[in-house]
ZADO-1210 file (C-alpha; in nm, 4 decimals, padded with zeros to 6 digits):
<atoms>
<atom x="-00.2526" y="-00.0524" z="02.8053" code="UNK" pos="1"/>
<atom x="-00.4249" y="00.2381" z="02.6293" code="UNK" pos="2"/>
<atom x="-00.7964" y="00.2552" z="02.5048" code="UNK" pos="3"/>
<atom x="-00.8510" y="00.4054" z="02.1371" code="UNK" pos="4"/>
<atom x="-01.0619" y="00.6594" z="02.2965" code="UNK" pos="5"/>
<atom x="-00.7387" y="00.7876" z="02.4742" code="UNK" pos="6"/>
<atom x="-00.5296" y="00.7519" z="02.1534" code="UNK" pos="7"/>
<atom x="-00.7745" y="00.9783" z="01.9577" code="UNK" pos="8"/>
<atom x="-00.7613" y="01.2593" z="02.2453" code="UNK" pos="9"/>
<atom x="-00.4093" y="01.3456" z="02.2140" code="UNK" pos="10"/>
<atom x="-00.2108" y="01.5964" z="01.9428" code="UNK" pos="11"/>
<atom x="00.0084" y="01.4595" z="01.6529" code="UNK" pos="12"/>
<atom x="00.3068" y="01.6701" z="01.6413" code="UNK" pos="13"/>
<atom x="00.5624" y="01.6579" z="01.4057" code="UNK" pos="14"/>
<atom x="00.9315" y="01.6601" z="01.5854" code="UNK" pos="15"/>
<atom x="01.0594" y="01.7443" z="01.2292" code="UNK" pos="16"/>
<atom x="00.9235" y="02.0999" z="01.2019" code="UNK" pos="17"/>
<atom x="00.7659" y="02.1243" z="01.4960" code="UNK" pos="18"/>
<atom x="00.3887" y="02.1655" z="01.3843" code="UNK" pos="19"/>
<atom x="00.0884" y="02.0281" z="01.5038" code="UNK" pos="20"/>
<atom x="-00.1170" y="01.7949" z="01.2781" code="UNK" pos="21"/>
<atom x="-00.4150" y="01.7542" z="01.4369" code="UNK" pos="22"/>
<atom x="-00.5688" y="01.4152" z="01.6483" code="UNK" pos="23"/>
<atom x="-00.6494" y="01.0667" z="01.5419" code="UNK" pos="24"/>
<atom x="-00.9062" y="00.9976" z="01.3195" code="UNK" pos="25"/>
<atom x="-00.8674" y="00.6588" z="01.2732" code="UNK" pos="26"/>
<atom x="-00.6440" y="00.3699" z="01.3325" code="UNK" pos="27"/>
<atom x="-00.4807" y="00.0790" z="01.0394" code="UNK" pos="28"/>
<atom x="-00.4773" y="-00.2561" z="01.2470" code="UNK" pos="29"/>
<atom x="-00.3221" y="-00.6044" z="01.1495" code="UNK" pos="30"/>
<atom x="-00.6092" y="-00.8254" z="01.2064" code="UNK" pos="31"/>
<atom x="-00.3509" y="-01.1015" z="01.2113" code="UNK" pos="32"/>
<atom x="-00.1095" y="-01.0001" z="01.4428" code="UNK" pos="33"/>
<atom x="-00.3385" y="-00.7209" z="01.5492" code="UNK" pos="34"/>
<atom x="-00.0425" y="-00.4762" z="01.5942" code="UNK" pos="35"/>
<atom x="-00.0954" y="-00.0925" z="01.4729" code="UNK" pos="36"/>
<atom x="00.0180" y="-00.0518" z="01.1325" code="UNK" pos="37"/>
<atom x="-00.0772" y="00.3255" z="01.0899" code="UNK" pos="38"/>
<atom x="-00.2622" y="00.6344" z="01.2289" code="UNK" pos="39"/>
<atom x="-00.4326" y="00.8355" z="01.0022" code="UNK" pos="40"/>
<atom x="-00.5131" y="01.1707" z="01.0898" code="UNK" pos="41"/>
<atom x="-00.8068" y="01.3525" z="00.8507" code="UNK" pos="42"/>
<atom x="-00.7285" y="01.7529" z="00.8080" code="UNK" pos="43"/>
<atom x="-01.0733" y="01.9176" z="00.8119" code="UNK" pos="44"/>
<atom x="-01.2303" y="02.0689" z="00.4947" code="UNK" pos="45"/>
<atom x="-01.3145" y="02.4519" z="00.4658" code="UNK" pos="46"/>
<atom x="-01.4710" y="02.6337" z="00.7437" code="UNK" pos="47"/>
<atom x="-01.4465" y="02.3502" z="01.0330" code="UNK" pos="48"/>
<atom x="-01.5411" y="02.0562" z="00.7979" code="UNK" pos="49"/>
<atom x="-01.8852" y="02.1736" z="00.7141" code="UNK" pos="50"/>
<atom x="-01.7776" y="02.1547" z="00.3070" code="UNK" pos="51"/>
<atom x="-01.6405" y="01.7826" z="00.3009" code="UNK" pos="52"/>
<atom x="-01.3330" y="01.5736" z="00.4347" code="UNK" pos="53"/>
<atom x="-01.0385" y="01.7421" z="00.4198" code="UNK" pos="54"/>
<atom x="-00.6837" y="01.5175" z="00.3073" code="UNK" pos="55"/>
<atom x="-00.6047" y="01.2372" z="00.5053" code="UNK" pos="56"/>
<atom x="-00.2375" y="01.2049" z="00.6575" code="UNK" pos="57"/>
<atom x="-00.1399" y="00.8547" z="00.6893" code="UNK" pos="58"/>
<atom x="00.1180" y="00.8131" z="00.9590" code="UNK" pos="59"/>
<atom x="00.3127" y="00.4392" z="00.9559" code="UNK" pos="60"/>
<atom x="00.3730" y="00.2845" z="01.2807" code="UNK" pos="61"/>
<atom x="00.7708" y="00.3224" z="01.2112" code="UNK" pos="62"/>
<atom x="00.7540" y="00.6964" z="01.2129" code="UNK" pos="63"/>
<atom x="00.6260" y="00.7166" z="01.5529" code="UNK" pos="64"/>
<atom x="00.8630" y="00.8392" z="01.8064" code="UNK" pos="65"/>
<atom x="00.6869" y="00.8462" z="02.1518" code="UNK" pos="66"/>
<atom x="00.3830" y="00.8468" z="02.2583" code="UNK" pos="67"/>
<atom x="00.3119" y="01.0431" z="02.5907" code="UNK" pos="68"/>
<atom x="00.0356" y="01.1796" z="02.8082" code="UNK" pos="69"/>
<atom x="-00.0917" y="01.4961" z="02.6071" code="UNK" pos="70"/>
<atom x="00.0590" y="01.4351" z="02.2520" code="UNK" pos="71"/>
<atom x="00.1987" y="01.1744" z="01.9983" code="UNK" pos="72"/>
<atom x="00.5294" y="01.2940" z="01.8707" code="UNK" pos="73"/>
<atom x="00.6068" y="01.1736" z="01.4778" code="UNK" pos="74"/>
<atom x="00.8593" y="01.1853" z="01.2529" code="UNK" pos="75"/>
<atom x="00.7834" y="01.3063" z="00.8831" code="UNK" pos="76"/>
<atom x="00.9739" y="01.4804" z="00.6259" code="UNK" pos="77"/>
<atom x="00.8471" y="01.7925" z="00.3757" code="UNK" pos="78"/>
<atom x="00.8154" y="01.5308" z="00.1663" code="UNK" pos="79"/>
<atom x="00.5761" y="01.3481" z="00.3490" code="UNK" pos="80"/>
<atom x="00.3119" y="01.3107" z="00.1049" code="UNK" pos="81"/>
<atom x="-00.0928" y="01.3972" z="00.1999" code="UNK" pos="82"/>
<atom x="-00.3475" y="01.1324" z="00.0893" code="UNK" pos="83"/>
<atom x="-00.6690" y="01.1882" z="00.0083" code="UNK" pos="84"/>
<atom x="-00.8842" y="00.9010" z="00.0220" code="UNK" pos="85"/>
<atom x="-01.3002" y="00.8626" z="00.0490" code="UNK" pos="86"/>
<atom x="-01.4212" y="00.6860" z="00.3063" code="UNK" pos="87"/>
<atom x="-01.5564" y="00.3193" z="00.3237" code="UNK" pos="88"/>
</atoms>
């Protein structure tokens, strides 16, 4: 079993392309079968998120390919589409 706190620590790369997205922000649960639904991943703003949020990247569960020690290896397209979304 894994803590959130250990989730967050590791890198998102993208196996497609091969580039590092950045770390967990934040996490979609279930609440009814409390399974992970997403991971979202926030890009930081202009001049190391001082100037607002920068996009969000949700990642669905589905397009997760492992999950190791040091990073989180996902599957996304170019097409992969950037969402930005404000905060509740």
């Amino acid at each position: 079993m894994m803590n959130i706190s250990e989730f967050q620590t590791k890198d998102v790369i993208n196996v497609a392309d091969g580039k590092r997205l950045g770390n967990i922000d934040d996490i979609d649960i279930n609440v009814t079968n409390g399974k992970i639904q997403a991971i979202i991943i926030t890009n930081q703003g202009k001049v190391l998120g001082f100037f607002g949020r920068g996009d969000e990247i949700v990642i669905p569960w589905r397009n997760i390919v492992k999950v190791g020690e040091d990073v989180i290896l996902v599957r996304i397209d170019h097409q992969f589409e950037q969402i930005e979304q404000p905060r509740k």
